[in-house]
SEVO-92921 format. One line per field, with one value per residue (C-alpha): residue number from 0; chain; x, y, z. Coordinates in steps of 0.05 Angstrom, whole numbers, plus 32768, in hexadecimal, padded with zeros to 4 digits. Example, Ala and Ser with C-alpha at 12.3 -4.5 7.8 and 13.67 -1.06 7.14 Angstrom:
// residues 2
k: (0,1)
c: (A,A)
x: (80F6,8111)
y: (7FA6,7FEB)
z: (809C,808F)
***
This chain:
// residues 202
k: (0,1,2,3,4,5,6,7,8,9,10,11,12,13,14,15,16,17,18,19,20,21,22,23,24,25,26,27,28,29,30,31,32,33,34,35,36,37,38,39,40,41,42,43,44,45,46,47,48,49,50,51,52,53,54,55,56,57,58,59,60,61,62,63,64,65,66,67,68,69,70,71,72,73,74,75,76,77,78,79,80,81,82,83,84,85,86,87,88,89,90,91,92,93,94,95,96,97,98,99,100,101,102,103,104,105,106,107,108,109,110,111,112,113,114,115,116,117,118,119,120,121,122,123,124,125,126,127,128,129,130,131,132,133,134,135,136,137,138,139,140,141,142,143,144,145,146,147,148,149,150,151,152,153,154,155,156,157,158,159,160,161,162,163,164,165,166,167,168,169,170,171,172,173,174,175,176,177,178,179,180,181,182,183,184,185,186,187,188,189,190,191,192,193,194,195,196,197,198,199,200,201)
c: (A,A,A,A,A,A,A,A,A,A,A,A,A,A,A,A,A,A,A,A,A,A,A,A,A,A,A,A,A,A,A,A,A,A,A,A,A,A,A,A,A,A,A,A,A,A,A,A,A,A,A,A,A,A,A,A,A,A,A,A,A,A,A,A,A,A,A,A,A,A,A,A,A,A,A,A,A,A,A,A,A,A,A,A,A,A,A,A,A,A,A,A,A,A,A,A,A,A,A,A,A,A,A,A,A,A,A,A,A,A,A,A,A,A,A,A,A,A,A,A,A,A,A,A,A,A,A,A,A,A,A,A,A,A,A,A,A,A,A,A,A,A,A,A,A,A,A,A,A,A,A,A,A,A,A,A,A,A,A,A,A,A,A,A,A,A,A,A,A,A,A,A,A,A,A,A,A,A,A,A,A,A,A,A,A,A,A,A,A,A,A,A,A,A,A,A,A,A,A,A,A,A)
x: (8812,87F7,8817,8803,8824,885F,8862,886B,889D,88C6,88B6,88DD,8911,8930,8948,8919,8937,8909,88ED,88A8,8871,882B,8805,8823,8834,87E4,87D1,880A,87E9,87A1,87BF,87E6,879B,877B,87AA,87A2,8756,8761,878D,875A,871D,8700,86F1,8700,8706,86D9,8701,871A,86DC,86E1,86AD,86B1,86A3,86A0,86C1,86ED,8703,8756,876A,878B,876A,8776,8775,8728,8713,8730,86FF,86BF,86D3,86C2,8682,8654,8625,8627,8647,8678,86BB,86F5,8748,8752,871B,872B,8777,875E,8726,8746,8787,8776,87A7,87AE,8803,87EA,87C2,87FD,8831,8801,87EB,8835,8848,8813,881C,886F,8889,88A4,88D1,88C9,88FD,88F8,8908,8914,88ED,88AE,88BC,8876,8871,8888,889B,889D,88D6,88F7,88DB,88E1,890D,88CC,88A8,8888,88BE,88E3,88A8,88A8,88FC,88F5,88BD,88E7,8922,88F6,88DB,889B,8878,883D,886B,88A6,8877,8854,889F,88B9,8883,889B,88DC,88F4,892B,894E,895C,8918,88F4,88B6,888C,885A,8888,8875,886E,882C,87FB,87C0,87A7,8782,87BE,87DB,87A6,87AC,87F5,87EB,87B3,87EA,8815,87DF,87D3,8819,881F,87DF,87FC,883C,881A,87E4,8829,8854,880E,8817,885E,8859,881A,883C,8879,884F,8835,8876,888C,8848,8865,88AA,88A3,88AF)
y: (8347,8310,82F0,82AE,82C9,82DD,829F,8275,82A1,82A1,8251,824F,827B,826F,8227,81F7,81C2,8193,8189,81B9,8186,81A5,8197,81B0,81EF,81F1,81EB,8228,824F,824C,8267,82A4,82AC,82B0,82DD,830D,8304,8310,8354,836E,8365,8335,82FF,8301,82C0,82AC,8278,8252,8260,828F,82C5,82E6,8334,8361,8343,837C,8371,8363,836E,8328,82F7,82B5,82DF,82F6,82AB,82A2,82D6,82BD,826C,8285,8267,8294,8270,8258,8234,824B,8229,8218,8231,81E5,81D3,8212,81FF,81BB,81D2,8218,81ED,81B5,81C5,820B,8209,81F6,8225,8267,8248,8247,8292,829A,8281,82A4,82E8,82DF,82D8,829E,827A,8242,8216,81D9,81F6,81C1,81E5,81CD,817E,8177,81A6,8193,81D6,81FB,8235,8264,82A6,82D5,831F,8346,837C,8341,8319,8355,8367,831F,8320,8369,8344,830B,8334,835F,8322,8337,82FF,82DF,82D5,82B7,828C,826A,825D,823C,8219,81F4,81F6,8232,8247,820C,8201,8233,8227,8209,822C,826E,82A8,82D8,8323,8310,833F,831F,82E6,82D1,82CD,82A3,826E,826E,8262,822B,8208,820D,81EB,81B5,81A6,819C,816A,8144,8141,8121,80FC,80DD,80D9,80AB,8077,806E,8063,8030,8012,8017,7FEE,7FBA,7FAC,7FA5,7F74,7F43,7F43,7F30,7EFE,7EB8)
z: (805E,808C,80C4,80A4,8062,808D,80AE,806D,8054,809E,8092,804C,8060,80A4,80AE,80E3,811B,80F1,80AC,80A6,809A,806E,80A4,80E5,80B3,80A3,80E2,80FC,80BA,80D6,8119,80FA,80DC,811A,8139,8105,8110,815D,814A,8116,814B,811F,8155,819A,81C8,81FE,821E,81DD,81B6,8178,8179,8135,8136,80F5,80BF,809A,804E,8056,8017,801B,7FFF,802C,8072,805A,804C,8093,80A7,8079,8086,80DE,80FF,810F,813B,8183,819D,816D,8160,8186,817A,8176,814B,811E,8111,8102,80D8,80B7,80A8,807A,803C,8057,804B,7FFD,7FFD,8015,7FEC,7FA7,7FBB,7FCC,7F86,7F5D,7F78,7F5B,7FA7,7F9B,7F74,7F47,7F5C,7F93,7FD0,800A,803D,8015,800C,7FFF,7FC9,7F7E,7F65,7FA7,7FAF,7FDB,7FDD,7FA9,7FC3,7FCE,7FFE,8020,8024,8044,806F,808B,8093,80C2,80DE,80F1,8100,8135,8158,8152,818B,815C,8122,8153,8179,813D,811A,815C,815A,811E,8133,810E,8119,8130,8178,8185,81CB,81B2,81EE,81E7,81E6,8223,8203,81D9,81D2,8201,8216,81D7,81AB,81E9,81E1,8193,819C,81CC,81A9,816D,819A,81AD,8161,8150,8188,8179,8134,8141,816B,8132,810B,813F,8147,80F8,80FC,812F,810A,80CB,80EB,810F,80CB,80A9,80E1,80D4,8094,809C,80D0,80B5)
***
């Protein structure tokens, strides 16, 4: 298993301080990729530009995309530019795998409101690997769930026992991301209202 496969899973089964949106999920998903990349010598980071290294054969079949989808040229790519880049539909993308390989359930499951027939979890190894996971605190996993606000009432800041200074920068380019998005997402909401109000005014 994958952090970003444990992720999802820690997403759909331990309640959130706030509804889990596709795309702050995507963009957490491409993160967990990274920092799998980053732990399997894959890249390394020079500053917060990827340099991709030898690309071993996972076994899983979204983590070596992640691996394949990495530029390979200078100037290379940056964290931020990856999440943004790596995470377009990327939450679709776990839960379908998620679904197809049985893990999942059929039924709506509220943690995916943008989903039409996503579910919880099926009782499996993975799901278990990703509960002792959870249960152990393991830093990557717990600092990409609080940053989605899981579990509720979770310090959204970069937990301090990661395992160097790349997967700090991941973390806190996830971080960046999320806020940039919510950000994007409050200018439409005011837009949106200022155009309601042209509308109604008499």
């Amino acid at each position: 298993m994958t952090t970003a496969r444990d992720l999802l899973i820690v997403t759909l089964d331990v309640p959130s301080s706030r509804p889990v949106e596709q795309g702050d999920l995507s963009l957490a998903l491409a993160g967990a990729e990274l920092a799998d990349l980053i732990a399997a010598d894959a890249v390394t980071l020079e500053d917060d530009r990827i340099l991709p290294g030898l690309q071993p054969a996972t076994g899983d079949r979204l983590q070596d995309e992640a691996g394949a989808a990495l530029v390979r040229q200078a100037p290379y790519e940056s964290v931020e530019d990856w999440l943004w880049r790596r995470g377009r539909g990327l939450a679709a993308a776990y839960a379908d795998a998620l679904e197809a390989e049985g893990r999942a359930t059929g039924s709506h499951h509220r943690w995916l409101p943008w989903r039409s027939g996503g579910g919880a979890p099926a009782d499996s190894p993975a799901r278990r690997h990703a509960a002792d996971r959870w249960a152990s605190r393991e830093p990557v996993l717990v600092g990409l769930a609080a940053a989605l606000g899981i579990p509720e009432g979770a310090a959204e800041a970069v937990p301090e026992d990661l395992p160097d200074d790349a997967v700090v920068t991941v973390l806190a380019a996830v971080g960046g991301a999320l806020t940039e998005l919510e950000a994007v997402r409050q200018r439409r909401r005011i837009e949106d209202a200022a155009f309601d109000n042209v509308w109604r005014a008499p």
